[in-house]
C-alpha positions, -999 to +999 in steps of 0.1 A: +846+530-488+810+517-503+814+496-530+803+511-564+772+485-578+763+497-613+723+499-620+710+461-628+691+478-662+710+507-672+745+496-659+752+532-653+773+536-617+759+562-591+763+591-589+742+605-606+713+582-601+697+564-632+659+572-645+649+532-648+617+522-630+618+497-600+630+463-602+598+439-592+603+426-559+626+392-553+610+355-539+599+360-502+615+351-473+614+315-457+586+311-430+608+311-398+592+275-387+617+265-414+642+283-403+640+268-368+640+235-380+672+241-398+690+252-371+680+223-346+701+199-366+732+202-352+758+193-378+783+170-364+810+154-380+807+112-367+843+099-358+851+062-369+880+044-348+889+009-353+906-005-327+914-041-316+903-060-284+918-097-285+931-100-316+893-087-328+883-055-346+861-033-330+847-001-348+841+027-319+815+057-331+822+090-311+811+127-311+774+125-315+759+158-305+741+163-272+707+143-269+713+119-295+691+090-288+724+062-291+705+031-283+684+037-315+718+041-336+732+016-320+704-013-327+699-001-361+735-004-367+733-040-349+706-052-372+722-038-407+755-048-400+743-084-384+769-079-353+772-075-316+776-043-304+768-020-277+763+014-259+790+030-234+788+062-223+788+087-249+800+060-277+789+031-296+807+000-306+805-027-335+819-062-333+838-065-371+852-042-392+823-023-407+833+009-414+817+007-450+780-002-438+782+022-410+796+051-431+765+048-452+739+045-433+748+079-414+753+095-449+717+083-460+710+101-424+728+129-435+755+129-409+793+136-417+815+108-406+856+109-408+875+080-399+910+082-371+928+062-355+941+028-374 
């Protein structure tokens, strides 16, 4: 069942139709390079896990989408937070509990991040 829109000018439902002259025409569309750029970003949602290792915290930062450059995170991350860390595999990991630091600089990135684990 169509839905019944009433006329924008008159207000007047269909049928019949309404005599009011054409609505000018809305904003154009966005150029499709913008477009494509938008859906390059893949939105991800960073995981946060703290875990020990002797007695030490260690933050562990997971699920970065596919052909993320992590050595450039994870140096970043080294300098801002002044710690060790390091790459392995598909994670990086902090020395220290930073989750504060790190949670802001991947929102001033515009990244999603939720904490789990301890």
């Amino acid at each position: 069942m169509p839905l019944r829109v009433p006329c924008p000018q008159c207000g007047k439902f269909p049928p019949p139709p309404c005599d009011c002259p054409p609505l000018p025409p809305g904003p154009p569309d966005l150029p499709e390079e913008e477009e494509a750029v938008e859906a390059e970003i893949p939105r991800t949602v960073i995981e946060l896990r703290r875990e020990k290792r002797r007695g030490r915290p260690v933050i562990v930062i997971g699920n970065f989408a596919e052909g993320a450059d992590l050595g450039d995170f994870a140096r970043a991350l080294k300098e801002k937070c002044a710690s060790g860390g390091t790459v392995k595999g598909k994670s990086i990991e902090i020395q220290g509990d930073h989750r504060e630091t790190i949670e802001a600089y991947f929102a001033d990135l515009g990244f999603k991040t939720k904490r789990t684990g301890g």
